[in-house]
N, C-alpha and C positions, 0 to 999 in steps of 0.2 A: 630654510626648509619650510614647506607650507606644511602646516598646523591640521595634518590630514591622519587618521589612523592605519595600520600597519596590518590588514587582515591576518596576517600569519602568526600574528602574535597576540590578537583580540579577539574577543569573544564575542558574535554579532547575532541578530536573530535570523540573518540568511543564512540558508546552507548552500554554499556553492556546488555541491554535488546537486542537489535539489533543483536548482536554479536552471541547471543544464539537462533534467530529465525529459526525455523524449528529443530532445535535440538533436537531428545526426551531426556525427564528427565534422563531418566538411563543413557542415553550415556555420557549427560551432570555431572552428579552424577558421574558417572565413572573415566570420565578425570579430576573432580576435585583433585577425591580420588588419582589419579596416578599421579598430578601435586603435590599434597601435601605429599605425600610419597617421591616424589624424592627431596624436599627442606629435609623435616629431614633425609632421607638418607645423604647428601653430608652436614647437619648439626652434624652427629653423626657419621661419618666418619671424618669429621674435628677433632671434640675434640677427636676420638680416635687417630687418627694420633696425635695431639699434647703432648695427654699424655704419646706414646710411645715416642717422640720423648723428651721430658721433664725428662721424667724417666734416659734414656741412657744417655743423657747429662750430667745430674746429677752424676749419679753411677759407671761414666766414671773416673771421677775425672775433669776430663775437664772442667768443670760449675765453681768448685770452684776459678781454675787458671783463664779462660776466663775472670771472671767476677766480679776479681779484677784489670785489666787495662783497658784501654781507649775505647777496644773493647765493653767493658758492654754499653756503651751509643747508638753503633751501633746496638744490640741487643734488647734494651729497643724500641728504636724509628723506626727500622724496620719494625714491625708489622703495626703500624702508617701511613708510609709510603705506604703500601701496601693497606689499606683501603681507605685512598683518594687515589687512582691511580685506584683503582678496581671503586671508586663513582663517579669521575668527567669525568674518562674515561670510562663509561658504554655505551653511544651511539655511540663511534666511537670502540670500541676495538670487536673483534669477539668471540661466543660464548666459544670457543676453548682460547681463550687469557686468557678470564675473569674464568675461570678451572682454568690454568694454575695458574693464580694470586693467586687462592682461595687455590688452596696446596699447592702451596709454602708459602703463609701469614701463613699457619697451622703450618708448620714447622717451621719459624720463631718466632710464638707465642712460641712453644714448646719450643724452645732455651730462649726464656725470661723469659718461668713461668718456667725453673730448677731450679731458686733459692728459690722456694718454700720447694724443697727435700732437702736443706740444709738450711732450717731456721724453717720447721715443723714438727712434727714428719710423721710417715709415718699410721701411724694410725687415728691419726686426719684428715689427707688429705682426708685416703678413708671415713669413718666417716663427712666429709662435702661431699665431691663429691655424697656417696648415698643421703645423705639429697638434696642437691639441683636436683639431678637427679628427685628426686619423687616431690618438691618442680616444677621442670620445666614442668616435665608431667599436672600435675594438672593444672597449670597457664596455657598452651598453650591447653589443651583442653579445658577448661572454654573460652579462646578469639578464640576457633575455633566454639563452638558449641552457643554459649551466642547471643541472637538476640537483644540486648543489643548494640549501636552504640559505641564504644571508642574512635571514631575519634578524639571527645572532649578532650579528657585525653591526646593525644599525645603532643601538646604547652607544659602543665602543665610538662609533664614527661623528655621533652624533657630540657627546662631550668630549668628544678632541677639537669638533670646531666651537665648543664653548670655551675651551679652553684658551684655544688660538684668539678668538677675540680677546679673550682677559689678556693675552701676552700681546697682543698688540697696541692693547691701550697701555698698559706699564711702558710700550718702547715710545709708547709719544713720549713720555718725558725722559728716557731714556737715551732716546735717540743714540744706541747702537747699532752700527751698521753689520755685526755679525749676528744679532739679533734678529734683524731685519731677515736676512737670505736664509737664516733658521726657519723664522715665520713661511718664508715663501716656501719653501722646498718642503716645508710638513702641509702648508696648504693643498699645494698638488696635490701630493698622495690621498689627505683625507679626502678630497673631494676625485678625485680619482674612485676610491671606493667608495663613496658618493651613487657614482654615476651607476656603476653597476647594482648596488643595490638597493637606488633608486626605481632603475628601469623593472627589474624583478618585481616591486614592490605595484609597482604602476598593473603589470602585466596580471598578479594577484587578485588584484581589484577587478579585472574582467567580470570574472565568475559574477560578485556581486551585483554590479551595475550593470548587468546585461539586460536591456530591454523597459531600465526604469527611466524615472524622470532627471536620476543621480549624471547619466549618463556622460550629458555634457558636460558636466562642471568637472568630474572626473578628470577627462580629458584635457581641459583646461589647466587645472592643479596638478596632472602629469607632467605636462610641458612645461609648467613655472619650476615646478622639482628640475626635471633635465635645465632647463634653461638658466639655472641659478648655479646645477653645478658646472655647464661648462662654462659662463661666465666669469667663475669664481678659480676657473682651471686653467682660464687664459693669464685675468691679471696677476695671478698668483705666478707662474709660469713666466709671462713680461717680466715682470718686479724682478724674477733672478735671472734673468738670460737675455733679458733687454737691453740692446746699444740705446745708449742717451745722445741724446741731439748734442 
């Protein structure tokens, strides 16, 4: 989750009502629609880039070499790397920076999920990938159109995936396999409610960054929020319902 704040639950010196005075409805209506098209643009552009970039790695043969030495831990934790650097350097870095970080993080992702094309089948992959595709549609229109507040849900949603990483590091050494399908099937869900009140939250921000210099990065830290949780919705999703090669 990018290190972004929550309008609905902060206190800011904009007032969004304020922000939009003198605006007509349509116009305002409009720039929403084209501020929120351009987050799932450069959200589904990401996970396209990742998958091409995951595929070739893969079918390269290169994955399999890479990511049996020491180099797999650079690959694993680069992605990581890139998400706090894009979150805690979001008000000094430039619109143009914070791109930059976002496809290259793409690309990096893509080099870590290749080990999925040699540990699932390739049927199963697309077989989950459509399921959480229409799975994400659904969820993020619900938390776009839903007059329903979520704000509430985000603490709750938020340390259960702190939590889930602390129980996934107890199963490394653990190494239970009913543990395991635990972990995955409460990942879905959280990140399931993830998505939608993530997208909410995205949509909230409008008001504020209408017509500032915030605009782009915005947008950008939108699409990393979506693009983390359906990534995180797929392999969470694989891991339990995935055929193994």
């Amino acid at each position: 989750m990018a290190n972004w704040q929550d309008p609905r639950t902060t206190t800011t010196g904009v007032n969004p009502a304020a922000a939009t005075v003198g605006v007509p409805r349509a116009a305002r209506d409009a720039g929403l629609r084209s501020y929120m098209l351009s987050v799932y643009n450069y959200m589904a552009s990401g996970v396209l880039l990742t998958g091409i970039v995951a595929l070739l790695f893969a079918t390269s043969g290169m994955a399999e070499q890479v990511l049996q030495t020491p180099l797999r831990w650079l690959i694993m934790l680069a992605p990581l790397g890139f998400v706090m650097a894009m979150s805690f350097g979001l008000n000094r870095m430039s619109t143009s920076t914070l791109q930059a970080l976002f496809w290259t993080f793409t690309v990096a992702m893509g080099l870590s999920l290749s080990s999925i094309f040699l540990v699932y089948t390739g049927e199963s992959i697309a077989q989950t990938f459509f399921a959480v595709s229409v799975g994400f549609l659904a969820l993020s229109l619900y938390g776009y159109t839903t007059k329903k507040d979520l704000s509430g849900f985000g603490t709750f949603l938020i340390m259960g995936v702190v939590g889930l990483l602390v129980a996934m590091i107890v199963n490394i050494f653990l190494q239970s396999s009913a543990m395991a399908m635990a972990i995955s099937a409460i990942g879905v869900l959280l990140f399931a409610g993830l998505t939608a009140y993530d997208t909410q939250k995205i949509k909230s921000m409008y008001a504020h960054v209408a017509g500032t210099d915030m605009m782009g990065k915005v947008v950008i830290m939108g699409a990393l929020n979506l693009y983390l949780d359906f990534i995180n919705m797929f392999t969470f999703l694989l891991s339990f319902m995935g055929n193994r090669e």
